[in-house]
Structure formats: structure tokens, C-alpha cells
C-alpha positions as CSV (number, residue, x, y, z in Angstrom):
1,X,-30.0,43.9,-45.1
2,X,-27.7,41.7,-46.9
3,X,-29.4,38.6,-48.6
4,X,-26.2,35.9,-48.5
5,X,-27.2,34.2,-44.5
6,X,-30.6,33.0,-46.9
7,X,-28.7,31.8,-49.7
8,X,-26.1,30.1,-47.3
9,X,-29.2,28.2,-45.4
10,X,-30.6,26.9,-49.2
11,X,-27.7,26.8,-51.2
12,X,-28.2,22.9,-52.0
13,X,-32.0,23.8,-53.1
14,X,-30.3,26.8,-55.3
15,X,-28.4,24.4,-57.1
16,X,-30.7,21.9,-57.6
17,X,-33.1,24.2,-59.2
18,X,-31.0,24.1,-62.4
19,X,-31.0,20.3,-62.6
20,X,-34.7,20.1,-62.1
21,X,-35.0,22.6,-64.7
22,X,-32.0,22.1,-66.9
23,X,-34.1,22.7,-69.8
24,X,-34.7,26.3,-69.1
25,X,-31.2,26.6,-67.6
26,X,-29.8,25.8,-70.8
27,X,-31.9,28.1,-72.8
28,X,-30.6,31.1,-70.0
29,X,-27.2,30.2,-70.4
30,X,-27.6,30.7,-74.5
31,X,-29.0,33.9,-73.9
32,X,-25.8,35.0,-71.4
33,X,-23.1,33.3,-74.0
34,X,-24.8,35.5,-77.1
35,X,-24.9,38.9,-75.0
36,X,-21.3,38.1,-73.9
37,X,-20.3,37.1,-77.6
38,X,-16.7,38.5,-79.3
39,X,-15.6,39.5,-75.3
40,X,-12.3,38.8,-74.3
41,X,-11.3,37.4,-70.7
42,X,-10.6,37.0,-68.0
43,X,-14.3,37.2,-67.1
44,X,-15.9,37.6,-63.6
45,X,-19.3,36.9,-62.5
46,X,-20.8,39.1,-59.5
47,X,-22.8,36.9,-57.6
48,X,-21.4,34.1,-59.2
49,X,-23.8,31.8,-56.6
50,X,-23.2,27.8,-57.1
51,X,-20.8,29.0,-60.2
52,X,-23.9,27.4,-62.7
53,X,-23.3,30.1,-64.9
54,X,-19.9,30.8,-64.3
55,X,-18.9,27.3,-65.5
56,X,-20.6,27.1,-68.8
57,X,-19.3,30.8,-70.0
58,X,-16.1,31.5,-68.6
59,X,-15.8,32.9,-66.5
60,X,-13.0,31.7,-64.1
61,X,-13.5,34.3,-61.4
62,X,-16.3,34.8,-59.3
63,X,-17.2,37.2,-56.3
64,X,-20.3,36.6,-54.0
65,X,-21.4,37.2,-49.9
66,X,-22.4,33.3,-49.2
67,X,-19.9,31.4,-47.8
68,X,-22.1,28.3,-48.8
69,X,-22.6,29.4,-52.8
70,X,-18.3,30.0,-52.9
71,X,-18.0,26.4,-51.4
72,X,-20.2,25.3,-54.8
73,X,-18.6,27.5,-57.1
74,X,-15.2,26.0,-56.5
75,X,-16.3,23.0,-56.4
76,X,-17.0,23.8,-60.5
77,X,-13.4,25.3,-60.8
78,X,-14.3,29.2,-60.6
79,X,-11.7,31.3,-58.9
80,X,-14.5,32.6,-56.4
81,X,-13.8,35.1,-53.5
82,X,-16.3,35.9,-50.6
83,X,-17.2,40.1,-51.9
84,X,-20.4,42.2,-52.5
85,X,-20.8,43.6,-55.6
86,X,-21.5,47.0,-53.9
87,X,-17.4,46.9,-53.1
88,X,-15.8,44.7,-55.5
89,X,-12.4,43.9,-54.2
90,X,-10.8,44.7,-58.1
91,X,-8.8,47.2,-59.2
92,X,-10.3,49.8,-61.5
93,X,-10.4,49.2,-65.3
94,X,-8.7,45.7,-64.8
95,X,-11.2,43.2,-66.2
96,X,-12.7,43.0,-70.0
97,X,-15.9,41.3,-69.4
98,X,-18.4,41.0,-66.5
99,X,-21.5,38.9,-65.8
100,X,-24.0,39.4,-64.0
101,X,-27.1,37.1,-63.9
102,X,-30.4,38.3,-61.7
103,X,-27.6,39.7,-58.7
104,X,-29.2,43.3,-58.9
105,X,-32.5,41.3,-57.8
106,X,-31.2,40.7,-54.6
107,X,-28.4,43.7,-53.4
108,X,-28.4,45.9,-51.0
109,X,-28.0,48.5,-53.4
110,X,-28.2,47.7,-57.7
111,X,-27.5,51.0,-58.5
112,X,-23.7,51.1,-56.6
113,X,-23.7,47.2,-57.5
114,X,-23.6,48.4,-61.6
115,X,-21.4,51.2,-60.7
116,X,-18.8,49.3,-59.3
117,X,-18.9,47.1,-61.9
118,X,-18.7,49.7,-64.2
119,X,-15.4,50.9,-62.5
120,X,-13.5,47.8,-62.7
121,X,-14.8,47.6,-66.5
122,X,-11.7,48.4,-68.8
123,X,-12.6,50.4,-71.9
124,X,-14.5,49.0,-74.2
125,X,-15.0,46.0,-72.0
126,X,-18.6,43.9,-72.0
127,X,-21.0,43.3,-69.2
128,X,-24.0,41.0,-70.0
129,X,-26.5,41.7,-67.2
130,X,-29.3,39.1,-67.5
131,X,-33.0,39.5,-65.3
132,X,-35.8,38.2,-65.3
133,X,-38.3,41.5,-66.4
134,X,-40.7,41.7,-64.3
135,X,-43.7,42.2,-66.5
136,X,-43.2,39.2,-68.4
137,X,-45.3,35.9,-67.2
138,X,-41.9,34.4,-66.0
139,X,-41.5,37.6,-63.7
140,X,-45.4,37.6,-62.5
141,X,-44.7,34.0,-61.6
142,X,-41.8,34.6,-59.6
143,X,-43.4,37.7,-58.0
144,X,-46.3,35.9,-57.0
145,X,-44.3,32.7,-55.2
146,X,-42.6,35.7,-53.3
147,X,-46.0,37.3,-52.0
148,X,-46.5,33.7,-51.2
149,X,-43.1,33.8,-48.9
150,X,-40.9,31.5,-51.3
151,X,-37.5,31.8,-49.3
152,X,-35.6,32.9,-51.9
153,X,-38.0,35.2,-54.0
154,X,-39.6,37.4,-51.1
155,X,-36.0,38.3,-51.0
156,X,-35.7,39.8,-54.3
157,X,-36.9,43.0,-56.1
158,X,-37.8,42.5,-59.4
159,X,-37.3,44.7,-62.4
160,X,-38.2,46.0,-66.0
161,X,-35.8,45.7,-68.5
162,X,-36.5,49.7,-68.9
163,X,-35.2,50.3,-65.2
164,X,-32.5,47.9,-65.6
165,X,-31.4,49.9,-68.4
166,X,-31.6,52.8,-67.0
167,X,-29.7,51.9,-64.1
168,X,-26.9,50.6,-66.7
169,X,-26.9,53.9,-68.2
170,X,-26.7,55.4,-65.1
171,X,-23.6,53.5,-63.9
172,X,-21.9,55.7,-67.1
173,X,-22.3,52.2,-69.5
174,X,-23.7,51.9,-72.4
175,X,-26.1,49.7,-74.1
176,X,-25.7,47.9,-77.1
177,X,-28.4,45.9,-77.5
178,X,-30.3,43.2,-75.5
179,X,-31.0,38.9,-76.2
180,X,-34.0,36.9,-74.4
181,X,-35.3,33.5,-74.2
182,X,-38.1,31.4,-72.7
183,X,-41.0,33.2,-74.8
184,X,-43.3,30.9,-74.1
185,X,-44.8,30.9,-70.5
186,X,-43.5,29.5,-67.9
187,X,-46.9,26.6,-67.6
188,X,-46.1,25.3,-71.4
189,X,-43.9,22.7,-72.1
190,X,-40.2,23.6,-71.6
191,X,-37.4,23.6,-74.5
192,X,-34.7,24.7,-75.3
193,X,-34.7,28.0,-76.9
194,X,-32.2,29.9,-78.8
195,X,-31.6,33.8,-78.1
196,X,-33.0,36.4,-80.0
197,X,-34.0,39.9,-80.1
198,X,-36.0,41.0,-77.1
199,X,-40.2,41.6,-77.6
200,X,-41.0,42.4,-74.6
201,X,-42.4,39.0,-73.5
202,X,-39.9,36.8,-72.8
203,X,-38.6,35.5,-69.6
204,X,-35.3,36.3,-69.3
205,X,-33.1,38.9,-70.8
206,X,-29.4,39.8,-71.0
207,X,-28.6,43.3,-71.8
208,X,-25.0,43.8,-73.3
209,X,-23.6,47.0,-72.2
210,X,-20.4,48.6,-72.8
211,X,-18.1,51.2,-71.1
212,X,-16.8,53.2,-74.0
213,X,-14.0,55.9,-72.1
214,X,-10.5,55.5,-73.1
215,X,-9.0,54.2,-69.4
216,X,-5.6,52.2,-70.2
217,X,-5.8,48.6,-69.4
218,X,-3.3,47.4,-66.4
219,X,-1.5,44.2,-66.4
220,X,-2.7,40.6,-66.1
221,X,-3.5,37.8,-64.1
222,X,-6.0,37.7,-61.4
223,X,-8.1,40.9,-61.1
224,X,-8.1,40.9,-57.6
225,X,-5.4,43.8,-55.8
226,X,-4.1,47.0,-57.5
């Protein structure tokens, strides 16, 4: 059952969330820039949301199901077209670096999501896909405001960074390394962090993955068509 009808209803409280917290925003958005580091554009986010992301890296396209989260996203300048990442509307091998920021949390289907992603990845293109691992404070925090019926988080499936990389590698990309911030827990203090090599504690990580086939690149401009 498709999650964008409960983003379209708190879109404004979406937003919001990184000014309230633009401390931690800014540390996340470090971690994406590094994992994303010597790509090339044109980039595209999938589930590009308010465009919060989007903006600060990029990335001047954007696909996502809300009506509500496009209207914001443009608002911020990002090309953004109403798609699920299960079905991107892109040609194959077009684009040379994808983002993709906690999405997989809340489709239909992650494992198709990463696999069409994976499809309109040109050879040796970059996706950065960035969670929030699930056995980390960060993600026992979330997961508890969802059992609690938060309207955003009982939406979402949470993951380990070992079964995000595994879906990764199952969508035929491989993974070149991963970056994380906010190591300390989510009741201390906030900062902002620099990225750095995962532990295994920290509460959010951005896994760059690659697609290493030899698939010719096609022409340029927007991704979107053949």
C-alpha cells in the first residue's frame, strides 16, 4: 500500500522537521555529499520528498508519489516529477549518479526500488543510499515512536546496513564503501558531525555503490523519456 496519501497529509510537518533539527540535518547531508563525492551529474533523487536533500547536493531532478512533497521540492528549484521508484519513468543507463535518502524505508517494494535504480544507473555511475540502521540508538528511537503510532514512522520498515547491502548487491551494484554520522545518541547534545567510516553505531549511513557493466551512456539533458 503506497505510503505518499500520508506524506501528502504532513508534508508541512516533514519539512519542518529539518529546521527544528537543522543540526542533525546538516551533519546527514555531509554524510550524503562524501558518499556522492567525484560523481558527475545530472543527479536524481528517488523520493526526493520536500527536495531538503536534493537542494544541498545537486541534484536537479527528483522523482516521488506525493503530490504535496513535488509542490515543496520545486519550490527549492529541483526538476521533480510525480513517479515511484518501483517504475522510474528514466530511460535505462541514462543518469550518472542517484540518491537515495531513507526511500527504501517506506516503498512498496525496496528490492525492485534499487533495481530500478540500478537500471537507469549508467556504467560506472554512483548511487549513495543513506538509512538510518536499525540497530543503532537513532534507529531504536525511531522504531519505538512507530510502535507508539508516530504518523510517519509506523509507516516505515527499518533496516540494517547488512540488509541494505545486501539488497544493493542484489540489485547487480556494487559497494564501495560506506560514510556515517550522528555517533552520539540521539538524547546528547546535537552537533554537527563530519562523516567518517562506519562502526556500526552511528545513526545514519550512506552506502556508495556502483554499477560496474560496460552499458554505453545515451545523450543528455533531462533523464526523463528514451
Amino acid at each position: 500500500m503506497s505510503t505518499a496519501p500520508v506524506f501528502d497529509v504532513y508534508a508541512e510537518r516533514y519539512d519542518a522537521w529539518y529546521r527544528v533539527h537543522r543540526l542533525v540535518a546538516e551533519s546527514e547531508v555531509l554524510a550524503a555529499r562524501e558518499a556522492l563525492r567525484g560523481s558527475r551529474g545530472p543527479c536524481l533523487e528517488v523520493g526526493v520528498g520536500s527536495g531538503f536533500f536534493a537542494s544541498r547536493l545537486g541534484c536537479d531532478y527528483g522523482v516521488d508519489p506525493s503530490p504535496a512533497m513535488l509542490r515543496l521540492a520545486r519550490a527549492r528549484g529541483i526538476q521533480a516529477i510525480l513517479g515511484r521508484g518501483e517504475a522510474l519513468p528514466i530511460a535505462a543507463s541514462r543518469l550518472p549518479s542517484i540518491l537515495i535518502v531513507v526511500t527504501i524505508c517506506f516503498a512498496d517494494d525496496p528490492q525492485a526500488l534499487l533495481s530500478e535504480a540500478a537500471r537507469a544507473l549508467e556504467a560506472g555511475g554512483v548511487l549513495a543510499l543513506c538509512i538510518v540502521p536499525r540497530d543503532t540508538p537513532w534507529g531504536r528511537l525511531y522504531w519505538s515512536q512507530a510502535r507508539l503510532g508516530h504518523p510517519l514512522y509506523s509507516k516505515a520498515r527499518f533496516y540494517t546496513l547488512q540488509e541494505a547491502a545486501a539488497m544493493l548487491a542484489r540489485a547487480g551494484l556494487e559497494v564501495e564503501g560506506v560514510v556515517a554520522t550522528l555517533s552520539y545518541p540521539p538524547w546528547a547534545r546535537p552537533r554537527v558531525e563530519e562523516p567518517h567510516p562506519y562502526t556500526g553505531k552511528e545513526g545514519f549511513a550512506c552506502i556508495r555503490a556502483t554499477r560496474g557493466d560496460e552499458v554505453a551512456r545515451k545523450g543528455g539533458g533531462p533523464p526523463w523519456g528514451p
